[in-house]
N, C-alpha and C positions, 0 to 999 in steps of 0.2 A: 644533381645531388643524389636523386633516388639511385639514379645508372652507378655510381659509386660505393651505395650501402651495397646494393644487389651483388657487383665485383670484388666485397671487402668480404663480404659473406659466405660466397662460393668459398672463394682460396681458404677462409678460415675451415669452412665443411670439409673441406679436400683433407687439411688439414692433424682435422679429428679424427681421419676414416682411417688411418693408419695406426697402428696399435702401439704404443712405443713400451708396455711392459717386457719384460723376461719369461721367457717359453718355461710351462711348467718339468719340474723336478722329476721324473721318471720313479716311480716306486722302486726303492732298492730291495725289496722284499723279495724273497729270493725261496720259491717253494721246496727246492730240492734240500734248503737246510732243513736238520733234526737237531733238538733239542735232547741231551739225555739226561732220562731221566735217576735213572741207576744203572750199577756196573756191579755183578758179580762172578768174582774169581775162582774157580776151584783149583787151588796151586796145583797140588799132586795130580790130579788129571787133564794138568794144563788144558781146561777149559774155561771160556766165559760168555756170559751172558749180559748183554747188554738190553735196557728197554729205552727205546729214544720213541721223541712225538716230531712229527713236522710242522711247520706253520698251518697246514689248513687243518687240523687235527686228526692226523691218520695217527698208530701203534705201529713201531716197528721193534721186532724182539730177532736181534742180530747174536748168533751164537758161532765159535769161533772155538774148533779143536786143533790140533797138530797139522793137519791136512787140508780142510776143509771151512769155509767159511757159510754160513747159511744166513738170511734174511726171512723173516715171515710178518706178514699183514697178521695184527691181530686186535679185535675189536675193540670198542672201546671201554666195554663191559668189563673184559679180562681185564685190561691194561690199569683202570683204574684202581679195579680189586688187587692185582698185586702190585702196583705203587704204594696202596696203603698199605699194605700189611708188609711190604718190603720197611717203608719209613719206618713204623712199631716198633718194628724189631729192631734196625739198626738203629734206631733211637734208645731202645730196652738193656740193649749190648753193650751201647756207649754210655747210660749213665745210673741203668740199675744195677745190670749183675757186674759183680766183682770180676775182677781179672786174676789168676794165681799167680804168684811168684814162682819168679824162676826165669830160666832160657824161653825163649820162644821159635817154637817152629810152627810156622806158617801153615794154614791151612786154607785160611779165605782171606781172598782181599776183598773191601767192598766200598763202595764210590756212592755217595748219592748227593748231589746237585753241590758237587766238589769237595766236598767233606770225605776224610777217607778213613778206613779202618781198618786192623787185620786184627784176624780169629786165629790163637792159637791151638796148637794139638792139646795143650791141657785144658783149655777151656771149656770142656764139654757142653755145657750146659748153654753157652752162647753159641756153639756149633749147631745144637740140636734145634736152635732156634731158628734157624733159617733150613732145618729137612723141608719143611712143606712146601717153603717157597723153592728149594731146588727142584723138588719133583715135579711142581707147575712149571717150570721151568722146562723142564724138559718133555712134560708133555705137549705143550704150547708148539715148544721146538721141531716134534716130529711129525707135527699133521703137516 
């Protein structure tokens, strides 16, 4: 009877020793995606400027003329300071200042986290709202 626990025992061990769950799920996380996080357009000099993040939190500020396409690493310091003050304003555009009547011709498109907007030629004063961030924009751009 013992010789029979001992032989019921092994086989059951043998048994347990093999794994019978489902191999784990591979991380579909994928580094090379960027998130963006704003998009703007300067129609007339058909240029734009994009700031996108990646999964591990780099800054990428992707600028894109007739010719030429650029990408630049930029820290995390910059990239937040002009998200915020990028959001303000296209925030400020879309629900303080007034829009004038009339035709519109195009002068900004702007994009931020899918929401989109265009700045017309008469609208000065929401044009003028986005000078500072164009110029960081292209300073950013050209280091």
């Amino acid at each position: 009877m013992p010789f029979v626990f001992l032989i019921i025992s092994i086989i059951l061990n043998f048994s347990y020793a093999q794994y019978p769950g489902q191999p784990e799920k591979e991380s579909s996380t994928d580094l090379r995606s960027r998130f963006q996080l704003f998009r703007l357009e300067i129609v007339q000099d058909q240029i734009y400027y994009q700031l996108e993040r990646s999964s591990n939190e780099e800054y990428f500020l992707t600028t894109q003329t007739n010719k030429q396409k650029s990408l630049t690493k930029i820290t995390r310091v910059h990239a937040i300071k002009l998200d915020q003050l990028f959001s303000s304003e296209f925030l400020k555009a879309e629900f303080e200042i007034l829009a004038k009547e009339g035709p519109c011709e195009v002068t900004l498109r702007l994009t931020m986290k899918g929401q989109e907007q265009q700045i017309c030629k008469k609208d000065d004063e929401k044009a003028q709202a986005f000078g500072q961030i164009i110029s960081d924009l292209k300073t950013l751009s050209e280091k």
